[in-house]
Steps between C-alpha positions, in 0.01 A plus 500: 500500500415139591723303181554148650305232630541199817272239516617364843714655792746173501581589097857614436404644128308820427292471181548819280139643373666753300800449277787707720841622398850436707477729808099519571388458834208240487238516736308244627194442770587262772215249548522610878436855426780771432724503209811342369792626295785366267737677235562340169828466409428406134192547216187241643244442193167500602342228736868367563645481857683695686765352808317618774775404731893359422445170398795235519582262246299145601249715728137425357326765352183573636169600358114464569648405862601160318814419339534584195927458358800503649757775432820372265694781612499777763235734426532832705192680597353733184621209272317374210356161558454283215615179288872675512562435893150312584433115412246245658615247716356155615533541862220810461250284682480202705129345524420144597168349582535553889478869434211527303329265719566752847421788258177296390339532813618887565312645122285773605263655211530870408215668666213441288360800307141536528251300327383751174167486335754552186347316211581415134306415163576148472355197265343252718560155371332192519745331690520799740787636364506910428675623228636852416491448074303316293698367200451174279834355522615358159715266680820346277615142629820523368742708269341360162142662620662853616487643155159395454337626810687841461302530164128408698534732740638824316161364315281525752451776727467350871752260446864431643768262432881487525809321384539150619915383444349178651296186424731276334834331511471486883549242763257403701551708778560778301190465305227421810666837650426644140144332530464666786572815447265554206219307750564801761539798266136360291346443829585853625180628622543823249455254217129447438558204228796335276560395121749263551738482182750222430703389148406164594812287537655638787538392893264728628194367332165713510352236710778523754507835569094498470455230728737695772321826493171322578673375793530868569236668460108450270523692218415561153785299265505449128753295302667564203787249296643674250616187355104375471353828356725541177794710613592818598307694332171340532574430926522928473165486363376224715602640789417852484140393398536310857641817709257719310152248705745499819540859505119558461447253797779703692288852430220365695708528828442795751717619755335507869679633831719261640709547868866523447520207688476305185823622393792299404763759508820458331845649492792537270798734449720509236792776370547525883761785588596627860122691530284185460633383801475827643179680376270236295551154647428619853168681333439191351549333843230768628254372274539172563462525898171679414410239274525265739389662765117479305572167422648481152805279400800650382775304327870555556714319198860509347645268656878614373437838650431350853861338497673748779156546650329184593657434848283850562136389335579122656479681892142619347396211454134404618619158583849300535433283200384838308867674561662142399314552206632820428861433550478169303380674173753746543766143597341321144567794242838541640549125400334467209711827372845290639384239264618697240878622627305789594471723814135736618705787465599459152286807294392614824509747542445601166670793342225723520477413823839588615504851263160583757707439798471079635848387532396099616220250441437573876441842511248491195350217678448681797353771320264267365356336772389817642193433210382306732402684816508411878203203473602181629576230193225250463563257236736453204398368170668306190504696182190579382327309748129585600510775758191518742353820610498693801811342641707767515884551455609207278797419291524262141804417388588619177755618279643890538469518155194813522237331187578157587457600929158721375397224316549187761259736794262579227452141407428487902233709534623861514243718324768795478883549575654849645826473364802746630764618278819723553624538159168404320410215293146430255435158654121468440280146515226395273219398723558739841619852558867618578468829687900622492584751787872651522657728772766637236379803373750515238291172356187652608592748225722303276258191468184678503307267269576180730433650850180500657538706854798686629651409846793740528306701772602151715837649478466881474171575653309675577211296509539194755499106468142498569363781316693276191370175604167625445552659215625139337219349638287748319641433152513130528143504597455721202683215288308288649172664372626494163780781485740389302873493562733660267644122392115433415535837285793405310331138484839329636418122605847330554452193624826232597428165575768321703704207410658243712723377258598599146307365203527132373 
């Protein structure tokens, strides 16, 4: 029986897709065809690594083909390979601009897959935009109006809102990025209109933020000052009177066929273990390569999680200046995280992480990238930044941090986020769909509520790659028509808004 896993002929580590006792002779596919074999010498917890080979103390450990730790002692061959005799290193990679220029020139697309006649039910907007919802956004401006808004929209069926931590005692750096991250997520094109809400006294006025939406997008916007209408109480009543007219308006929408095309696709993962980099990222990655290959966008983000990883999506780079771009977000968190006496690899990874397997930053990195596919890289964007559509394989740059990361490519554009988890985590968003896949079956079972399609065949068959990717594409076009995703169900909207420095 097949009970371990290689990802690339050149790793040293076999990844165990059982959990296997002291003495079990693991079996593996080569990826040339035939078999390999190892004997454990010790008790290997599920998804963990196996010494595929004797590995000296110093030699790098290798995974994904890429470096991914180098041993800190001798490790013979049916070894357990974790935090215990593993640790990441800083010579792992060596990238400078020279190489992603030669590479540059060499990026070859995946072979496109056939243009589809696949369609969705989509709200045509005035602007052009499609969306896949069709809320009124009760929109709070800062932390004073969250309270508020929350009360409006459990009012008023048809509406959404979430927390805002922001708005107020911020820099001005910190606030415009504030600013603009309420602009993005209100202009989303699954928002038909906005109630903006504000206490009245804070930085992000309501004619701030209004003013920067309408730079976004033409929409319906109302106003409301809690300070001006007589308190609390009374800007509840105000404003669900307001949402109430808004959410009439809204009803008088209809859905009409629109090309997948007009997708802006985005990914996530979060709770990673050792099978999202195995089964569900490289599903993901499916998806996204036939996304693009009918002319959607899909967005690549967490820019943490790319740390170990870049010098690989930098030689996929559509241009020079494009893989520049790549490594110098990667570069500008690592500094702006020094700033602090801190290193990247501090809470990564995270403890849940390790107990599912990933022993460095780099190896859950390079699980991570694999969200994104084989397309070339054709842009990278500033948080929350406007994302165009049919571009292709992008990247924004935002935190790892899975509602504030949802949140900054949903304030881009995406209309809906697949989102990969290992160990399985709720994260939902207010104004577009999370669709959570896993490949663990144990969280398939364990986390039933919270997952929305089950991957572990990428791991245990039988059905192939393929026959999966099509399935996914099936239920996010099924989202997409209105299906909603179990985070929808359970009506979970967390929403983090970024800071560049801490409150003044």
């Amino acid at each position: 029986m097949r009970n371990g896993v290689i990802i690339d002929e050149k790793d040293n580590v076999v990844v165990a897709i059982h959990e296997l006792e002291a003495g079990t002779d693991v079996a593996y596919p080569l990826p040339g065809g035939g078999e390999g074999h190892v004997i454990t010498t010790e008790h290997i917890p599920l998804f963990h690594k196996i010494a595929r080979t004797d590995i000296k103390r110093g030699e790098k450990v290798v995974k994904y083909g890429e470096y991914i730790g180098v041993a800190t002692a001798d490790i013979a061959a049916g070894e357990h390979v974790h935090t215990h005799n593993c640790a990441s290193s800083d010579d792992l990679k060596d990238t400078d601009a020279n190489d992603v220029a030669s590479a540059a020139s060499d990026v070859v697309a995946p072979a496109a897959a056939p243009k589809s006649t696949r369609t969705f039910r989509g709200y045509r907007r005035a602007d052009g935009q499609v969306g896949i919802r069709n809320h009124v956004l009760v929109l709070p401006t800062s932390i004073c109006a969250s309270d508020t808004t929350e009360r409006i929209a459990r009012a008023v069926s048809g509406c959404v809102t979430f927390h805002n931590q922001n708005g107020c005692s911020q820099v001005n750096v910190d606030q415009q990025l504030t600013v603009d991250t309420l602009a993005g997520l209100a202009a989303s094109p699954n928002v038909y209109a906005v109630l903006a809400v504000s206490l009245g006294c804070e930085g992000c006025q309501n004619d701030l933020v209004i003013d920067a939406i309408r730079k976004r997008c033409d929409k319906p916007i109302r106003s409301l000052i809690i300070q001006r209408v007589g308190g609390s109480i009374k800007a509840v009543e105000e404003g669900t009177r307001i949402a109430r007219e808004l959410v009439r308006e809204a009803s008088l929408c209809e859905r009409e066929d629109v090309p997948v095309s007009e997708l802006i696709f985005g990914t996530n993962c979060g709770g990673s273990d050792t099978s999202s980099g195995l089964g569900s990222n490289p599903l993901i990655g499916e998806v996204s390569d036939w996304m693009v290959s009918q002319g959607a966008t899909t967005v690549l983000c967490e820019t943490p999680e790319l740390f170990g990883g870049e010098h690989i999506l930098a030689r996929r780079a559509a241009t020079p200046e494009v893989g520049e771009q790549v490594l110098k977000i990667v570069r500008d968190y690592e500094k702006y995280v020094q700033m602090f006496g801190a290193e990247m690899r501090e809470g990564n990874p995270s403890p849940g992480n390790m107990a599912g397997g990933l022993t460095t930053l780099e190896e859950k990195s390079l699980g991570c990238i694999h969200k994104a596919g084989h397309s070339p890289i054709n842009a990278v964007y500033p948080y929350a930044a406007p994302l165009k559509s049919h571009e292709g394989l992008v990247i924004m740059d935002t935190p790892g941090n899975d509602p504030s990361s949802v949140g900054g490519i949903i304030a881009g554009g995406c209309q809906l986020v697949v989102f990969s988890t290992g160990l399985g985590t709720p994260t939902g968003n207010a104004i577009a769909p999370v669709l959570r896949i896993t490949a663990n079956g144990r969280t398939a079972k364990t986390m039933a509520d919270n997952i929305d399609f089950d991957a572990q065949a990428t791991i245990y068959g039988p059905q192939s790659m393929e026959e999966l990717r099509d399935r996914l594409i099936d239920q996010i076009i099924a989202v997409c028509n209105g299906e909603p995703t179990c985070a929808e169900a359970l009506g979970y909207t967390e929403t983090a808004l970024p800071h560049l420095c801490n409150y003044m």
